[in-house]
C-alpha positions in Angstrom: 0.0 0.0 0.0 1.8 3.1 -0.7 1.8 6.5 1.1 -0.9 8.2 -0.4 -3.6 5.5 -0.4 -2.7 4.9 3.8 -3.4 8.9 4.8 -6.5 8.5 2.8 -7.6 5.5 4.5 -6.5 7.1 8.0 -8.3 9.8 7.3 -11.6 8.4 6.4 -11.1 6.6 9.3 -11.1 9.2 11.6 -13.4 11.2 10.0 -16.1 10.1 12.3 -13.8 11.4 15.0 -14.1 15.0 13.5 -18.1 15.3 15.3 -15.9 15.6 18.4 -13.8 18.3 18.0 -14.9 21.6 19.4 -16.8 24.3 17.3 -15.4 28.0 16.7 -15.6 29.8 19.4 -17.8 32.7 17.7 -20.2 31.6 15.0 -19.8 33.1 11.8 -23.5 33.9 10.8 -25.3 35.9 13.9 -28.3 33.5 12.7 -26.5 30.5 14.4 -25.7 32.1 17.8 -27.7 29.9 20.4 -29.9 31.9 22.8 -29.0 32.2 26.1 -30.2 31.5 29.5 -31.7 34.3 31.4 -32.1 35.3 35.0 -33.4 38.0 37.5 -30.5 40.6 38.5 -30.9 43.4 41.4 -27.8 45.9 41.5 -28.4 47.8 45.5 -27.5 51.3 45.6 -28.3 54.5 46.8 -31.6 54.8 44.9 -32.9 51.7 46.0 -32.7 48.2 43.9 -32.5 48.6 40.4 -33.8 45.1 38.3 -33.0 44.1 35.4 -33.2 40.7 33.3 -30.4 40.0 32.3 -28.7 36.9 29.4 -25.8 34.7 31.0 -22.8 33.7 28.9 -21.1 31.2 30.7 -19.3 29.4 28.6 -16.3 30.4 26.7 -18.2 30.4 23.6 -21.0 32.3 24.8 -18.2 35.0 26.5 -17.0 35.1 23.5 -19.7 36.0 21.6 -21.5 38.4 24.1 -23.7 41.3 22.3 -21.5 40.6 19.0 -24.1 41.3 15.9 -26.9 42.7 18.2 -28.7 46.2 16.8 -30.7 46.6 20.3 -30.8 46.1 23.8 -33.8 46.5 25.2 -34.1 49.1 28.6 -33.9 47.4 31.7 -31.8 44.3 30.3 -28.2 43.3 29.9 -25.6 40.3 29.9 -23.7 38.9 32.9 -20.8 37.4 32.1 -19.7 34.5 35.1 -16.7 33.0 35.6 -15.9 29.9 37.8 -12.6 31.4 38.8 -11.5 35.2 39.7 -9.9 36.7 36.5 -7.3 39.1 36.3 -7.1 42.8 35.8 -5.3 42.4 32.2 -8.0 40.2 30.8 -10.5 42.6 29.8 -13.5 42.9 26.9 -13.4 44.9 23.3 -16.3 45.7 21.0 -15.3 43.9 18.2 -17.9 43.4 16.1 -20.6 44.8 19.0 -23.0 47.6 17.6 -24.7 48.6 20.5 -22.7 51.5 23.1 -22.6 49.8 26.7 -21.1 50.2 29.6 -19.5 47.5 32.1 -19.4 47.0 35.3 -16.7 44.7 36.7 -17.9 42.7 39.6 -15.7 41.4 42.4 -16.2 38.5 44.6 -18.5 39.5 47.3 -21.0 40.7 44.3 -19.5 44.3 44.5 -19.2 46.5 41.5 -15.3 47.3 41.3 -15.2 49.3 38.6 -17.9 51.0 35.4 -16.5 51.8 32.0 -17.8 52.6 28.9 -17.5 51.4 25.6 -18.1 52.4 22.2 -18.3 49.9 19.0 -15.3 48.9 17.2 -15.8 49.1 13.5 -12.1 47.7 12.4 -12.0 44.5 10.6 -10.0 42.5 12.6 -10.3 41.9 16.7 -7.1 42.9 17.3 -7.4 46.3 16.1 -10.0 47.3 18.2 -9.5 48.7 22.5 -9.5 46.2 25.1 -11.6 47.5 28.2 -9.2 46.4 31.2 -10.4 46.7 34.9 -7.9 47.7 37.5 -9.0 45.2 39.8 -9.4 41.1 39.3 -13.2 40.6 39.1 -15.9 37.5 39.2 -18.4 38.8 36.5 -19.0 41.5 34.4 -22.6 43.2 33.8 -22.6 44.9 30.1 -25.9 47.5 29.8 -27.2 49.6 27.5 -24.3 52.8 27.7 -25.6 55.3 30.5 -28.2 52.8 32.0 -25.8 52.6 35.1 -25.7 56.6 35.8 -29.4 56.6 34.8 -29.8 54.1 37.2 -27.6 56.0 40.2 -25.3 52.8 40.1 -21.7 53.3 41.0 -18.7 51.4 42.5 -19.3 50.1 45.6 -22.9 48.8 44.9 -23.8 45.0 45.6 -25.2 43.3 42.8 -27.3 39.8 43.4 -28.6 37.2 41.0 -29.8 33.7 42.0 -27.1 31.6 42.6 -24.8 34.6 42.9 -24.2 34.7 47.0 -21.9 37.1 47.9 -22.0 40.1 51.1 -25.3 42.1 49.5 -27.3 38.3 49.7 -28.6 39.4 52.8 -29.5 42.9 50.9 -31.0 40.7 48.2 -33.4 39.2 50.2 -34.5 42.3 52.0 -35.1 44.4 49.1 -37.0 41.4 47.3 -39.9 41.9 50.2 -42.2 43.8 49.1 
């Protein structure tokens, strides 16, 4: 059997293999991005609890892909972004390929906003030639909003933000403010 005919037997071999290796991380077509869970969010501050429903990305894929594609976000929603493990301040977020202006709130781990930034949309044609967003601070989770829904809001550093699952010092603040 010579060279050639043994790869292409290998290969057909192992093409059944192929279903197993992992996807791109960002889909190509907006069409084929997956929805994404959603869930109840309360940010406590100074002008009482502000709630918003917000998606969840997860996943590296879904962080990834965040509000890549999107024309609108609608008042009173966002994305939370959740990590398993604290990340650190250089690993920040861009707006490549990201219409919509937001802002970001970086969100230690007792559930506290660290630090709010804004960002505008990257138009370049390549991710690496549009402006990272770095915190100063390692953070948990990361809140992206519609851009001046947090001042419009009266949120600011320091705040406590809950979601179910979320724990954290404002829990207890979570559970008051839910009373009606």
């Amino acid at each position: 059997m010579n060279a050639t005919r043994r790869q292409l037997l290998l290969g057909l071999a192992l093409l059944p293999a192929a279903g197993l290796l992992p996807r791109p991380l960002i889909a190509a077509d907006p069409e084929e991005a997956e929805a994404l869970a959603t869930m109840p969010l309360v940010i406590h501050g100074a002008q009482g609890p502000q709630r918003l429903q917000v998606e969840v990305a997860r996943s590296i894929r879904e962080r990834s892909r965040g509000l890549m594609e999107r024309d609108h976000l609608d008042e009173g929603a966002g994305m939370l972004f959740l990590y398993r493990h604290p990340q650190p301040s250089r690993n920040g977020f861009w707006m490549y390929r990201t219409r919509i202006p937001l802002d970001i709130a970086f969100i230690d781990e007792a559930g506290r906003i660290a630090e709010i930034h804004q960002m505008t949309p990257c138009t370049a044609d390549s991710p690496g030639d549009c402006p990272v967003t770095r915190p100063g601070v390692s953070y948990r989770a990361a809140l992206e909003v519609n851009a001046g829904a947090f001042e419009a809001m009266g949120v600011k550093a320091g705040d406590c933000i809950s979601w179910p699952g979320g724990g954290g010092l404002c829990a207890g603040q979570a559970a008051e403010s839910s009373t009606p």
